[in-house]
Every structure is written in C-alpha cells, then in structure tokens.
N, CA and C atoms as a LAMMPS dump frame, in Angstrom:
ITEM: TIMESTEP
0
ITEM: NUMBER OF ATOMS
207
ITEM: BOX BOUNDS ff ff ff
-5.0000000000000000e+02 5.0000000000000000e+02
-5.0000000000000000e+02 5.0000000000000000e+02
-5.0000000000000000e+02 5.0000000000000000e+02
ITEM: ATOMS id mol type element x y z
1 1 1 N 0.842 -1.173 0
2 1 2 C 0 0 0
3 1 3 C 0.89 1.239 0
4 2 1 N 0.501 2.364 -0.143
5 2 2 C 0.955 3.478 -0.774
6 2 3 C 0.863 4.984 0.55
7 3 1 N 1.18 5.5 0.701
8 3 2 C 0.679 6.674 1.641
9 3 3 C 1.468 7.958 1.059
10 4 1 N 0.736 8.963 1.393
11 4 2 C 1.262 10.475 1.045
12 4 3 C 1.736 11.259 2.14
13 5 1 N 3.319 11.312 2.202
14 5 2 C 3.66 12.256 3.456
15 5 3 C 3.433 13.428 3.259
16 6 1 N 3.735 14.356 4.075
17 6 2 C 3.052 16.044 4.372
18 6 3 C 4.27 16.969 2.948
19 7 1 N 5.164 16.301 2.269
20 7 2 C 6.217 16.515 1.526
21 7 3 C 5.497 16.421 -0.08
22 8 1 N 4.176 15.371 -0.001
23 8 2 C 3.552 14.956 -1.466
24 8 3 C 4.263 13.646 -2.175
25 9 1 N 5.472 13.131 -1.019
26 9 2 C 6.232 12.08 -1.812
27 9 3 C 5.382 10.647 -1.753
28 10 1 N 5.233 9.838 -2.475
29 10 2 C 4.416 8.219 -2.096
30 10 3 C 5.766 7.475 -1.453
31 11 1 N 5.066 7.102 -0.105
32 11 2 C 5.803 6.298 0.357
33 11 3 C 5.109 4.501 0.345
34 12 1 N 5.685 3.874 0.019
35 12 2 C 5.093 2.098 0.24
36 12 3 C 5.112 1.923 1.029
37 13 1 N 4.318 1.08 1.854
38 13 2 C 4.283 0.78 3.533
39 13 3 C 4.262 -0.674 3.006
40 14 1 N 4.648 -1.515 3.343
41 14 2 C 4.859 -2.97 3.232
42 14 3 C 4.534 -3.888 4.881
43 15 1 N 5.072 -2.888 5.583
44 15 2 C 3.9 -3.543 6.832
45 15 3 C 3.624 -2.593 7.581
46 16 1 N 2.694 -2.602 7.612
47 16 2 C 1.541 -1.824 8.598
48 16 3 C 1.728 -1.415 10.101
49 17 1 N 1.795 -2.545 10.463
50 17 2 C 2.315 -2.682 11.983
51 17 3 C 3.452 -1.985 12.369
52 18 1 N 4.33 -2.405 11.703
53 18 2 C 6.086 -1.819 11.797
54 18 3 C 5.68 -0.486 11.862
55 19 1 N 5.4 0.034 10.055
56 19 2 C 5.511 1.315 10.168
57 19 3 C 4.663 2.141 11.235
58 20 1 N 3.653 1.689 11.923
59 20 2 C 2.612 2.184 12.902
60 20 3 C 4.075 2.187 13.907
61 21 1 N 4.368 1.918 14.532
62 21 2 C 5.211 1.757 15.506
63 21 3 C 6.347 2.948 15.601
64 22 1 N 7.01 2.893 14.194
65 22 2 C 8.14 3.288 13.982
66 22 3 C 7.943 4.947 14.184
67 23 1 N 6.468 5.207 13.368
68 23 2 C 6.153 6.845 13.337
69 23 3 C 5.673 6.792 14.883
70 24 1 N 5.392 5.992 15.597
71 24 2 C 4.847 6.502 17.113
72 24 3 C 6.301 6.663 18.247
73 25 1 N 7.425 6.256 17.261
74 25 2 C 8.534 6.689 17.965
75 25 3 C 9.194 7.131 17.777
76 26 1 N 9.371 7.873 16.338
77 26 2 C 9.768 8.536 15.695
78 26 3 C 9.258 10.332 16.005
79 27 1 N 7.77 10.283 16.429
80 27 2 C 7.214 11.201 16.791
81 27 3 C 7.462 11.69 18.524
82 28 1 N 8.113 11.322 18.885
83 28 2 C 8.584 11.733 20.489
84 28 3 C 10.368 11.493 20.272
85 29 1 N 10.461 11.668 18.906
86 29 2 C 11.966 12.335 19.387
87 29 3 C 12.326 13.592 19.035
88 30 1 N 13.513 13.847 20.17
89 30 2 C 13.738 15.412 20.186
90 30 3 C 15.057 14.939 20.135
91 31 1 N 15.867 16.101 19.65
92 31 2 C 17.373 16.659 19.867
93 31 3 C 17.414 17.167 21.859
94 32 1 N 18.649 16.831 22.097
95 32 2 C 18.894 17.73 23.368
96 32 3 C 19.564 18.961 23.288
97 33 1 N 19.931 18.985 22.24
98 33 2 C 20.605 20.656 21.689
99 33 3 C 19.507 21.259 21.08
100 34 1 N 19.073 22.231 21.898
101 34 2 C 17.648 23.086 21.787
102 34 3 C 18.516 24.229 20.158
103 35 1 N 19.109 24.435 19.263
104 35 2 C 19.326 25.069 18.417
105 35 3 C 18.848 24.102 17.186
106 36 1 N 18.667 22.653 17.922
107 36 2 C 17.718 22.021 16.579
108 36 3 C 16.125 22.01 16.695
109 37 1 N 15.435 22.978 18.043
110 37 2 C 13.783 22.944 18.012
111 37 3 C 13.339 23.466 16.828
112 38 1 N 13.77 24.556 16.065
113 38 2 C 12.768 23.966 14.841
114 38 3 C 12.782 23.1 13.882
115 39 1 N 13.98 22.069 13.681
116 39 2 C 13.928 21.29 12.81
117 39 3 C 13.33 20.381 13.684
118 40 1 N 13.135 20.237 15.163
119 40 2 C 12.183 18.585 15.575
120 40 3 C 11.008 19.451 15.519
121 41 1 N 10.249 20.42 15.57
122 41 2 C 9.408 20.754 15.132
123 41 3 C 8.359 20.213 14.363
124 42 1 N 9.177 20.285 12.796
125 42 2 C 8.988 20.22 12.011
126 42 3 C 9.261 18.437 11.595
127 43 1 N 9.797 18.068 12.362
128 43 2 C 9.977 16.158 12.341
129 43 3 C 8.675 15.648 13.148
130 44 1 N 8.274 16.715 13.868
131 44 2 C 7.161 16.167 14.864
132 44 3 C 6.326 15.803 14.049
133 45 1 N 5.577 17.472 13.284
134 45 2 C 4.42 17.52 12.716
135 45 3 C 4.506 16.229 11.231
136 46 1 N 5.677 16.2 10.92
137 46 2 C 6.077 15.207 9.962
138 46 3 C 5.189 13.477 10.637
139 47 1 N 5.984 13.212 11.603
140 47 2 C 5.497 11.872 12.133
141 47 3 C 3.82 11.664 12.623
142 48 1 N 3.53 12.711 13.361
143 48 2 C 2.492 12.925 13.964
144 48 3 C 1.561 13.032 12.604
145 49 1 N 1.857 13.26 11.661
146 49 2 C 0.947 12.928 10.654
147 49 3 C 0.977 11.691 9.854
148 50 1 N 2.016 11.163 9.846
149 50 2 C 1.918 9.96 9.005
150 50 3 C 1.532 8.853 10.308
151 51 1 N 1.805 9.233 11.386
152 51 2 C 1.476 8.351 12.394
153 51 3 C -0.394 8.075 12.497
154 52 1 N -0.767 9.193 11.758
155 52 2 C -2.632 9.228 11.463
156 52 3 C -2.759 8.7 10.744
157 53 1 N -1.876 9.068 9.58
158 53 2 C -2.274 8.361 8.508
159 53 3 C -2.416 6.813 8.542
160 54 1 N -1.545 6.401 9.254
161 54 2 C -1.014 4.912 8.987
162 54 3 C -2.17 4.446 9.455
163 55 1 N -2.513 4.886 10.851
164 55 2 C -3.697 4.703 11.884
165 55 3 C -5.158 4.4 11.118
166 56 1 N -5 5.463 10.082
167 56 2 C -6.278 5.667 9.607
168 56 3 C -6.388 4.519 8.758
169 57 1 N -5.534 3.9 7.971
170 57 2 C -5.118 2.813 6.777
171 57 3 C -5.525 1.411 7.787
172 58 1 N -4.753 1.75 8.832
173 58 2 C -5.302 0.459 9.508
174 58 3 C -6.676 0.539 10.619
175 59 1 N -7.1 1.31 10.709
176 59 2 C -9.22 1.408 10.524
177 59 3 C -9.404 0.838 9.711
178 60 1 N -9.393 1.123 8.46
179 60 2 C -9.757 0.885 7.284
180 60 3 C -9.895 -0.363 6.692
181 61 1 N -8.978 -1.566 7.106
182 61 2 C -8.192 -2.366 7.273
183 61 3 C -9.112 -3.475 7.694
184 62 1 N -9.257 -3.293 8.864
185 62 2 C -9.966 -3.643 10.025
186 62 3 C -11.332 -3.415 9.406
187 63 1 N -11.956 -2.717 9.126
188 63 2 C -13.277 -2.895 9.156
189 63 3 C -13.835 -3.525 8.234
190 64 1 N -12.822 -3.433 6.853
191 64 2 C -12.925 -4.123 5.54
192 64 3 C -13.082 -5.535 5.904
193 65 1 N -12.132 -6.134 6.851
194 65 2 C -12.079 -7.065 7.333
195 65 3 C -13.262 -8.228 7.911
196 66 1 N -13.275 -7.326 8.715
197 66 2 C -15 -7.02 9.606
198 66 3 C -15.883 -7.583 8.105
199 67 1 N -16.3 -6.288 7.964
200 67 2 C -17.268 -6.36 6.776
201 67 3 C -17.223 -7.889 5.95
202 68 1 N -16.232 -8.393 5.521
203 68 2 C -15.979 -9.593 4.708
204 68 3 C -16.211 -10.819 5.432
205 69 1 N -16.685 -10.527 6.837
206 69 2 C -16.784 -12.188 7.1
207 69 3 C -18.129 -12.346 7.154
C-alpha cells in the first residue's frame, strides 16, 4: 500500500504494523541541543501525521475485514 507524506512524496508501507510503531517513535523524538527545536518541530508535525495516517489505513483495514466475514 501506498501513503502520502506532508512533503507529497508516495511512500510504500509494506507492513503496517512496523511502520505504525516506527512513526509513534519517531514522533517523540527530540534533539537535546535546543538550536535544533525547529527542525524537531517540524519532524514532529512530519510523524504525527503519518502516524494518522497509517492509523487511519489500519481502521480501514480492520473494518474491511470485519465487513468480509
């Protein structure tokens, strides 16, 4: 499956799970040298969105699922 980061690039997600994980820890990291807060900033809003996204793919997922039995 396919997803659109906040950049417009297609990224492939090949597993679901992983990548769910990876953006939920990816999204609570910071630098300890505060002269990089706006670039984690800007890594936050990065993760914190694909971390929905992914979320949302796997709703989606799930209910399709649901639905088919």
């Amino acid at each position: 499956m396919k997803i659109t980061d906040l950049n417009g690039c297609s990224i492939e997600v090949t597993n679901l799970k992983e990548a769910i994980e990876m953006a939920r820890q990816y999204k609570k990291y910071r630098h300890e040298d505060k002269s990089f807060s706006e670039f984690d900033k800007r890594q936050k809003a990065y993760w914190e969105d694909m971390h929905e996204k992914l979320k949302a793919i796997k709703k989606q997922v799930t209910i399709t699922k649901i639905e088919k039995q």
